[in-house]
N, C-alpha and C positions, 0 to 999 in steps of 0.2 A: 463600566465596560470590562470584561474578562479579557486577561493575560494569558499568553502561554511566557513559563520562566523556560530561556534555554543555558546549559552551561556548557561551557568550551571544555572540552577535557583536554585539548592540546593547543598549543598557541597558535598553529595556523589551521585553525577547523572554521572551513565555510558555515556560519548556521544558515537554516532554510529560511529561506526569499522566496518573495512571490515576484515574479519578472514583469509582470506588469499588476497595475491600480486591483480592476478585476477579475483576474485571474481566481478560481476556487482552488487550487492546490500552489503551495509554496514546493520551490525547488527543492530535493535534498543533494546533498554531494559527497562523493567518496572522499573519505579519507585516509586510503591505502592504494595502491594499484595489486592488480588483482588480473590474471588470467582465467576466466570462463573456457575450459573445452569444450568439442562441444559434444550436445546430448548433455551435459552436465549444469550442475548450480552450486553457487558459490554464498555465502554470506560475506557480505562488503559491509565494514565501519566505516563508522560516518564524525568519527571524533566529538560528536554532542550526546547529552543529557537532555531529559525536558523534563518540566513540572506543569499538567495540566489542569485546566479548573475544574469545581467537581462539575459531574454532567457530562463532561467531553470526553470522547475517543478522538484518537488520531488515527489515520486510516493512509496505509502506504502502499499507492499504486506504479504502475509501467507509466516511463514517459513514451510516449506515443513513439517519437521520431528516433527511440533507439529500438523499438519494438518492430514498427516498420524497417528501417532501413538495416537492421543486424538481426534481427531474430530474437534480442534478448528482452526480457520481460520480468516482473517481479512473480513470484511462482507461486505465492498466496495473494492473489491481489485481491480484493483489499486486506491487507494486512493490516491487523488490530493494534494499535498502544493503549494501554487502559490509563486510565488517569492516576494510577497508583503505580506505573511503573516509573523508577528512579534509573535505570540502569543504561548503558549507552546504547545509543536505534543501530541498529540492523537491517539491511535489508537483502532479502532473498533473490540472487538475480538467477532467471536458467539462460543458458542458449540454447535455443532453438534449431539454428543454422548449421549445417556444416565443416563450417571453417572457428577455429580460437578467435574468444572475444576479448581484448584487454582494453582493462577499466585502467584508467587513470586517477593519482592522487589528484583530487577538489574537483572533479567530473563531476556532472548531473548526471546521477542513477537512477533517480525516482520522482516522486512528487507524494504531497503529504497533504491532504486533507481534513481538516477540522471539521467536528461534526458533532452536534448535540446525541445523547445517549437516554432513553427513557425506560426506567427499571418499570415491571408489572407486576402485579400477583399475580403468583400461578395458584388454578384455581382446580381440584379435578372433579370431574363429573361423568356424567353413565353417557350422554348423549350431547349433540354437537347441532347446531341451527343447521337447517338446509343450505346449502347456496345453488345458483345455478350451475354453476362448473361440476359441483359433487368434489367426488374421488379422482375427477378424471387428472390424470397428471402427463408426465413426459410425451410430448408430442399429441397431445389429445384434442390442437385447436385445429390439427393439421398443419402439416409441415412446407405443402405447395413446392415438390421437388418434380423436376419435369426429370424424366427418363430417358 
């Protein structure tokens, strides 16, 4: 069975939990306090390192219930860790809302996602299989907006 290695860079760094059994994202939490203005984004420490197995990305989203209820959000979500990064996680918080957001030290900021990663060859060529969709992109299945 594959490991994630985590290391504490400070002696009270929460590592990520997952808060329940199955859950698919393990908690992450601040470890700084931190005021978000708003219209603004902030990067928040999280006092960890990790070592993932090869194959895996960690992918760092918005916890729901602070997205909803304050406006704040991770502002690349999902936010990539490659499996070759050693350095300590980060995450990008914005707010959204009108009013200052402040983070607290050992807060849940985020949530962290494990997730298999599968390299291809890239291959080029003159011409590309049909599909039914085509070319059609942004808004092309119709969008079903009443007026």
């Amino acid at each position: 069975m594959d490991a994630i290695k985590f290391k504490k860079l400070f002696d009270d760094t929460i590592l990520p939990t997952y808060a329940y059994q199955d859950d698919a994202g393990m908690d992450i939490f601040s470890h700084e306090e931190k005021i978000i203005e708003a219209g603004k984004w902030v990067l928040v420490k999280t006092g960890f390192s990790m070592e993932l197995p090869h194959g895996y990305e960690a992918q760092v989203r918005s916890k729901s219930g602070i997205a909803l209820k304050s406006g704040v959000f991770c502002l690349n979500s999902p936010g990539t860790i490659d499996e070759n990064y050693r350095g300590e996680v980060g995450v990008i918080l914005m707010n959204l809302s009108n009013e200052p957001y402040r983070i607290f030290k050992q807060q849940k900021v985020a949530q962290m996602v494990i997730a298999r990663v599968e390299h291809l060859d890239a291959v080029i060529c003159d011409n590309l299989e049909k599909s039914q969709r085509g070319v059609g992109g942004f808004g092309s299945t119709g969008l079903n907006i009443k007026e």
